[in-house]
C-alpha positions as CSV (number, residue, x, y, z in Angstrom):
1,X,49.8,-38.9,-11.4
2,X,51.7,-36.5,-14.0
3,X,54.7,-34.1,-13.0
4,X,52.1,-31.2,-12.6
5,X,53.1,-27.8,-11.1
6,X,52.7,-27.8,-7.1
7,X,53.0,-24.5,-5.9
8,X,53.6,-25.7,-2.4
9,X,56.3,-27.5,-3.5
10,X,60.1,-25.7,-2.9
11,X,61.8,-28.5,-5.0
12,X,61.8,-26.5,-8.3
13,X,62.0,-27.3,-10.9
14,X,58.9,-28.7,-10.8
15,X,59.7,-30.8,-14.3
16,X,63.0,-32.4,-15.0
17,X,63.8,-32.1,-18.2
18,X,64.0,-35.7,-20.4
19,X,66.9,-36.7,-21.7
20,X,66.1,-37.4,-25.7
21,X,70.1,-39.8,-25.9
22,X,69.0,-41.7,-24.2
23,X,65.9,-42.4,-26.5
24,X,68.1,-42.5,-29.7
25,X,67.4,-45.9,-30.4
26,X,63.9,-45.1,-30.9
27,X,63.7,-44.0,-34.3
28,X,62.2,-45.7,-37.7
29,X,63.8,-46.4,-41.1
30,X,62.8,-43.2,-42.9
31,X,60.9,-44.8,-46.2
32,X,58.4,-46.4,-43.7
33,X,57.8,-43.3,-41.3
34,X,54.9,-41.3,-43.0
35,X,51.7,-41.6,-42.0
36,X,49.4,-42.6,-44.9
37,X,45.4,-43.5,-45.1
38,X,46.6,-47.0,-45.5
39,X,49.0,-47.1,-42.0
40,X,47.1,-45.2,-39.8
41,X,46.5,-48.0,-37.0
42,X,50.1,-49.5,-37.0
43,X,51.2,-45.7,-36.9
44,X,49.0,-44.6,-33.9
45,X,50.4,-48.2,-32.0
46,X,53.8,-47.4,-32.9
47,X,53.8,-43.5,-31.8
48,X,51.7,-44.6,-28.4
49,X,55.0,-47.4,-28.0
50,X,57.6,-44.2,-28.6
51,X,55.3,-42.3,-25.9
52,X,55.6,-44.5,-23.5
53,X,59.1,-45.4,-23.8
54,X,60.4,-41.8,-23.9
55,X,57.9,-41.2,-20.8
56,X,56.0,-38.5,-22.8
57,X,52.3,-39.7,-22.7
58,X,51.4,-37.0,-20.1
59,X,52.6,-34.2,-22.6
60,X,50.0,-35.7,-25.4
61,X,47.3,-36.2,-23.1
62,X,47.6,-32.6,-21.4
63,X,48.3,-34.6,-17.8
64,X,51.3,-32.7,-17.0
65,X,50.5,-29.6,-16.7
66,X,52.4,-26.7,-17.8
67,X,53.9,-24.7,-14.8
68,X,53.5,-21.0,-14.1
69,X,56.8,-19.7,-15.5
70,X,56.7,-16.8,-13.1
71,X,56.5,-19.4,-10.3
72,X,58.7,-21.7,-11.6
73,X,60.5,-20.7,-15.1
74,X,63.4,-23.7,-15.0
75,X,60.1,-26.2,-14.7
76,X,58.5,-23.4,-17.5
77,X,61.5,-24.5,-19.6
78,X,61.6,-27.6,-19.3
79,X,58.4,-28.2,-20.0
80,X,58.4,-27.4,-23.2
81,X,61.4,-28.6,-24.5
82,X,60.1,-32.0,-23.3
83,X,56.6,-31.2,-25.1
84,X,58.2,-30.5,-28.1
């Protein structure tokens, strides 16, 4: 289950914001980064790999949901600077 908004829920934030140091070493060696016609399944591996290891899978997949910023504008913010 995703970090969706709960409005019941008095523990705002609703969504802690991720901390990208401590996903530095996930990075690739620039010359081999771009995605090309020819790359295209050992790119789509390697991004669903950095998903899952930064714990950002529910931001692609639209299963964390983005909270009502009048409701809960720290969890608002948080939100998207973790989508992006």
């Amino acid at each position: 289950m995703g970090q969706g908004h709960d409005s019941s829920n008095k523990n705002l934030p609703a969504i802690k914001l991720i901390c990208t140091k401590e996903y530095s070493n996930v990075n690739w060696n620039a010359d081999h980064d771009h995605l090309t016609d020819v790359n295209w399944h050992r790119w789509k591996e390697h991004m669903k790999r950095v998903f899952i290891n930064c714990n950002i899978t529910g931001y692609v997949t639209g299963e964390i949901v983005h909270p009502n910023e009048y409701g809960d504008p720290d969890g608002t913010h948080n939100w998207d600077k973790n989508d992006t």
